[in-house]
ZAMI-609820 format. One record per residue (C-alpha): x, y, z; residue number from 1; residue in one letter. Coordinates in Angstrom, 2 decimals. Each point is the difference from the previous one (the first is absolute). Layout:
! ZAMI-609820
+---------+---------+---------+-----+------+
!       u !       v !       w ! pos ! code !
+---------+---------+---------+-----+------+
!       X !       Y !       Z ! NUM !    A !
...
+---------+---------+---------+-----+------+
//
This chain:
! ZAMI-609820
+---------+---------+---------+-----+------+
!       u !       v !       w ! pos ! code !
+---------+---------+---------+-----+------+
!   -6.15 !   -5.36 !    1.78 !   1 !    X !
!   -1.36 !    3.40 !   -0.34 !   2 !    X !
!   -3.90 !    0.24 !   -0.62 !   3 !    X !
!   -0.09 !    2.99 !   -1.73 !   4 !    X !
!   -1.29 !    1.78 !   -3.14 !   5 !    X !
!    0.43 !    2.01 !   -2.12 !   6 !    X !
!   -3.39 !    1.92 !   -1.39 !   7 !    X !
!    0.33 !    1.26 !   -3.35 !   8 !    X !
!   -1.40 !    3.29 !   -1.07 !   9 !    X !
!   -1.03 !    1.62 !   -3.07 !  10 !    X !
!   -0.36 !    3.21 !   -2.08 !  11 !    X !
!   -2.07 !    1.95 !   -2.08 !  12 !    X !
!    0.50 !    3.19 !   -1.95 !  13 !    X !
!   -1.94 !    2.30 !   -2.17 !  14 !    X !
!   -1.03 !    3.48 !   -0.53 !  15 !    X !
!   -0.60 !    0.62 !    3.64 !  16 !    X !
!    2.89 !   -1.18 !    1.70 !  17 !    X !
!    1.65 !   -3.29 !    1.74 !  18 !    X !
!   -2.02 !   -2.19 !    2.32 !  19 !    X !
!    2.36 !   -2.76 !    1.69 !  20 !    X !
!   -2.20 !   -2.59 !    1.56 !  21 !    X !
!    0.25 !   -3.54 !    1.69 !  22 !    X !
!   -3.81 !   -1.53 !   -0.19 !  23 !    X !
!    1.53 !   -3.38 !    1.68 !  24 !    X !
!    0.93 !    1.36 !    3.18 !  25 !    X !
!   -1.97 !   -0.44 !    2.96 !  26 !    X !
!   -0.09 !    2.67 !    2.42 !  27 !    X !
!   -2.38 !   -2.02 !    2.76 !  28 !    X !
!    2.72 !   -0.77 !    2.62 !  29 !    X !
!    1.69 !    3.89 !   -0.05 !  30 !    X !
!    0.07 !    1.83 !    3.27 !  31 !    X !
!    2.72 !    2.58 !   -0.63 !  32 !    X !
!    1.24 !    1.63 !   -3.04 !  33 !    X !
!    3.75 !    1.95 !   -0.07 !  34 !    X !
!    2.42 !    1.36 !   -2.10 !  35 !    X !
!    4.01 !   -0.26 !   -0.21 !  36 !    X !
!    1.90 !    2.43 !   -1.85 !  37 !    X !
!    3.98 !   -0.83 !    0.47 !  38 !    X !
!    2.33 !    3.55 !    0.20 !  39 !    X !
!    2.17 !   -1.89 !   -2.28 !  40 !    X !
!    0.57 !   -2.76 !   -2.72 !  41 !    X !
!    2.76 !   -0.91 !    2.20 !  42 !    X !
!   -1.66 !   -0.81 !    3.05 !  43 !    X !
!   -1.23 !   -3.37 !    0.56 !  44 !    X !
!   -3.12 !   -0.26 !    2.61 !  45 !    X !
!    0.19 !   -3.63 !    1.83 !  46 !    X !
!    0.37 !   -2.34 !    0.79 !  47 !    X !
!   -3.76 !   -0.05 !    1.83 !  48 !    X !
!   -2.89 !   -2.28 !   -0.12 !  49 !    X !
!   -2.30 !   -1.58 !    2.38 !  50 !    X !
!   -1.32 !   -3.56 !    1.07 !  51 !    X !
!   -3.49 !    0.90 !   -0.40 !  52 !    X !
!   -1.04 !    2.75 !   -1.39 !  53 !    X !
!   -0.19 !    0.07 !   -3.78 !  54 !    X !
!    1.15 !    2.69 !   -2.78 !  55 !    X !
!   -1.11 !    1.43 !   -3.49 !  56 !    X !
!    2.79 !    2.14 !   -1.99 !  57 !    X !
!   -1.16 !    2.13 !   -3.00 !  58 !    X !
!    2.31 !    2.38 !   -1.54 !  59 !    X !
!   -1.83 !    3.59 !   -0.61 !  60 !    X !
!    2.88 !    2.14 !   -1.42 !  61 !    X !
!    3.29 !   -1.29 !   -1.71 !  62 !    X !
!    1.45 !   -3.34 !    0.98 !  63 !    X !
!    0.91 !   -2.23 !    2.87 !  64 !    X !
!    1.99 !   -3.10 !    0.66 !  65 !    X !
!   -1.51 !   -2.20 !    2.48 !  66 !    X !
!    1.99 !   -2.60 !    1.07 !  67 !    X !
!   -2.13 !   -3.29 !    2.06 !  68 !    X !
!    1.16 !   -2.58 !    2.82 !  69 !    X !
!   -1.90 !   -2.63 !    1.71 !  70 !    X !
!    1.10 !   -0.08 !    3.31 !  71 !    X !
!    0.87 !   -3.18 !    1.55 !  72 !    X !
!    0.57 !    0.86 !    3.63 !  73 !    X !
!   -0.80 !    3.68 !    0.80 !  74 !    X !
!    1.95 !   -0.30 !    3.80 !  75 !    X !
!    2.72 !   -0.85 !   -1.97 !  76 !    X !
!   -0.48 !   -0.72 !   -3.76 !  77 !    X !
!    3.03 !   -1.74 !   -2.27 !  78 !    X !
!    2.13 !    2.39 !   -1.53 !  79 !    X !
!    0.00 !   -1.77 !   -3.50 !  80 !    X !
!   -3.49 !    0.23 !   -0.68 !  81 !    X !
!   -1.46 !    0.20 !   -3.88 !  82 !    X !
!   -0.69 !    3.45 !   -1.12 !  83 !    X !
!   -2.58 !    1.22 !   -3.04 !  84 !    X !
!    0.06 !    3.27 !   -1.40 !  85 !    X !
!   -2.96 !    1.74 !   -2.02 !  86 !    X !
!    0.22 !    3.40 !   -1.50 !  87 !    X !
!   -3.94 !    1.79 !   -0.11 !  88 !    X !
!   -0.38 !    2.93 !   -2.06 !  89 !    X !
!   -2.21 !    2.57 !   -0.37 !  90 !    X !
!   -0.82 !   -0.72 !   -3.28 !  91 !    X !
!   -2.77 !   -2.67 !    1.18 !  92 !    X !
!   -1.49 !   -0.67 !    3.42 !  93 !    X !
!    1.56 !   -3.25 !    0.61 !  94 !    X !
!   -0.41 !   -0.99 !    3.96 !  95 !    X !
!    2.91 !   -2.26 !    1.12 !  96 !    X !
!   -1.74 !   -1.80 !    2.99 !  97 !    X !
!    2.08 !   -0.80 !    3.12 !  98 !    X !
!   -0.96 !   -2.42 !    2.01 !  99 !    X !
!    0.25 !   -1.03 !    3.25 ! 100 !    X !
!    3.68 !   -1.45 !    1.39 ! 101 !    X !
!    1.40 !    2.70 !   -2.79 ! 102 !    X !
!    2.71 !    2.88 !    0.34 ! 103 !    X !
!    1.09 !    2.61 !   -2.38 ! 104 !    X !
!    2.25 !    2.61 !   -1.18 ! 105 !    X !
!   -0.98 !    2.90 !   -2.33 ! 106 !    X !
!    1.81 !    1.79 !   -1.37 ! 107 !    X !
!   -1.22 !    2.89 !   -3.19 ! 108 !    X !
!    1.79 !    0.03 !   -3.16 ! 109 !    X !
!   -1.36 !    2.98 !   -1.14 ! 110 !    X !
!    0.40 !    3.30 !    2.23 ! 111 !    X !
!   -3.52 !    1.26 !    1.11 ! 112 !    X !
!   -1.46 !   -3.19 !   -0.10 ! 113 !    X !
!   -2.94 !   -0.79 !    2.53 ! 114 !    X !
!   -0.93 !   -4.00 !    0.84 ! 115 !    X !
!   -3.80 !   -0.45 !    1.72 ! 116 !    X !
!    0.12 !   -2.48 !    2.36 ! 117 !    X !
!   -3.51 !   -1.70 !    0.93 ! 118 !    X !
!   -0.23 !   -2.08 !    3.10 ! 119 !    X !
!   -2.55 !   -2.24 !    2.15 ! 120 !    X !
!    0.74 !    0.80 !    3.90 ! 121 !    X !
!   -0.82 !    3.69 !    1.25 ! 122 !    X !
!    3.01 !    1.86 !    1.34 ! 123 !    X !
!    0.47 !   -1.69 !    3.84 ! 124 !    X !
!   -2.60 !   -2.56 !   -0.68 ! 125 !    X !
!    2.72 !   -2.74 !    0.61 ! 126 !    X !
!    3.72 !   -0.11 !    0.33 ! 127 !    X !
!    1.69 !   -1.03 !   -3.15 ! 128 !    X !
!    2.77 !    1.68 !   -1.09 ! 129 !    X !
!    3.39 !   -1.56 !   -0.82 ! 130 !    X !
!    2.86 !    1.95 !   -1.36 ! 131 !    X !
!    3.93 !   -1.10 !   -0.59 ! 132 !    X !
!    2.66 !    1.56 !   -1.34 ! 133 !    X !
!    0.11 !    0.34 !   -3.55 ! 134 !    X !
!    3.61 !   -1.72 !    0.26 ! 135 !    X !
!   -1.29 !   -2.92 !    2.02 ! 136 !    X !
!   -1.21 !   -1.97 !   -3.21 ! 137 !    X !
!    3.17 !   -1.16 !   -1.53 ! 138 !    X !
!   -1.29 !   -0.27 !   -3.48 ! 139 !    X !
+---------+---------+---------+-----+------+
//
């Protein structure tokens, strides 16, 4: 059973210009902030997760699919395993929160698009990374 959720943004416009915002979203437990930007719509980044360490996904420019699995076994995790997708948008700052046990795969639908990734572990503070081929999953 995946534990995560899904933080919905918002949006206001006027004379001025566009704030996006997200007002629910705690930002207490970040160490490390990223970006990903894809070289193309066909490419599909994953899968990867980690055991631990925890993720935050907003999308900053166009679109992404982000597709979710909770890992059962990472040494050797079943190859049937339940998959969720969620599209984010730059249209609102939604945060899609992955936690712990998770993998994913990204992949851009719209060319140019940039994904900020937020995370709580410090690049080398522990050893957590788990990656499989993106054919591995048959679903």
């Amino acid at each position: 059973m995946l534990n995560k959720e899904l933080l919905e943004g918002n949006r206001f416009e006027d004379e001025r210009g566009i704030i996006t915002y997200n007002n629910d979203f705690d930002a207490s437990k970040i160490k490390r902030i990223y970006t990903i930007e894809n070289h193309s719509t066909d490419y599909i980044r994953g899968w990867q997760g980690h055991a631990i360490e925890q993720r935050w996904f907003a999308c900053m420019k166009g679109s992404y699919e982000i597709s979710v699995i909770a890992v059962d076994d990472f040494n050797q995790p079943s190859k049937n395993l339940t998959k969720q997708k969620y599209i984010l948008t730059d249209e609102v700052l939604t945060y899609l929160h992955i936690p712990a046990g998770c993998i994913t795969s990204i992949q851009a639908i719209v060319p140019q698009s940039k994904l900020l990734v937020l995370a709580d572990y410090a690049i080398g503070e522990i050893q957590d990374v788990y990656r499989f081929d993106i054919m591995y999953f048959k679903i």
